[in-house]
N, C-alpha and C positions, 0 to 999 in steps of 0.2 A: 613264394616265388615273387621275384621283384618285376613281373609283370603285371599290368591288371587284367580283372578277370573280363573285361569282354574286348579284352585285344584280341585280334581275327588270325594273328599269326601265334596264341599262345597253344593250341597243341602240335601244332611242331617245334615250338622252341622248347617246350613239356620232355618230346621222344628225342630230340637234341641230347638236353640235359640228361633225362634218364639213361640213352646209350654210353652217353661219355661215366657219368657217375656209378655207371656198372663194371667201368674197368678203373677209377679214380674214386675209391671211398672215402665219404668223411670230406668231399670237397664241392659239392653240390652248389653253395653259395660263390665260388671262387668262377665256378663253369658259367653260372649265372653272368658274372662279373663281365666274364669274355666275352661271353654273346653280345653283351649289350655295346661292348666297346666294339665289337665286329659288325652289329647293326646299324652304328651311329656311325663309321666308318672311320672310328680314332685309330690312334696309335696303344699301343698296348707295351708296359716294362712288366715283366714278370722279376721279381725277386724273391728269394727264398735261401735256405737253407740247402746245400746238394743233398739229392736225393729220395727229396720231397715229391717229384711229379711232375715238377714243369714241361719236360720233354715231351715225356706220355701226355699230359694234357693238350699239349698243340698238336700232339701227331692221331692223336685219337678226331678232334675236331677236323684237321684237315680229313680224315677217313671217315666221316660221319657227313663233314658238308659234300662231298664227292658224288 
């Protein structure tokens, strides 16, 4: 986890990543990536390959931070 262990928001960012990576396998490091660009308050380019996940991965976060 690219958090450290006595950050006070790391078991919610933990059940975050774990709900998204239970519909997005094999991308656990990538959800990590988002969060942190979502907590620092960046901008975020997703590119990829079509139909790799980028979709489901923002629409799962928006349905997880809700």
């Amino acid at each position: 986890m690219i958090f450290t262990d006595n950050d006070p928001m790391r078991p919610i960012i933990q059940e975050i990543v774990s709900d998204i990576t239970s519909v997005l396998l094999d991308k656990e490091n990538e959800v990590q990536l988002v969060i942190c660009c979502l907590l620092a308050r960046g901008h975020l380019l997703i590119e990829d390959h079509p139909g790799v996940g980028k979709t489901t991965l923002v629409q799962c976060l928006a349905k997880v931070l809700i």
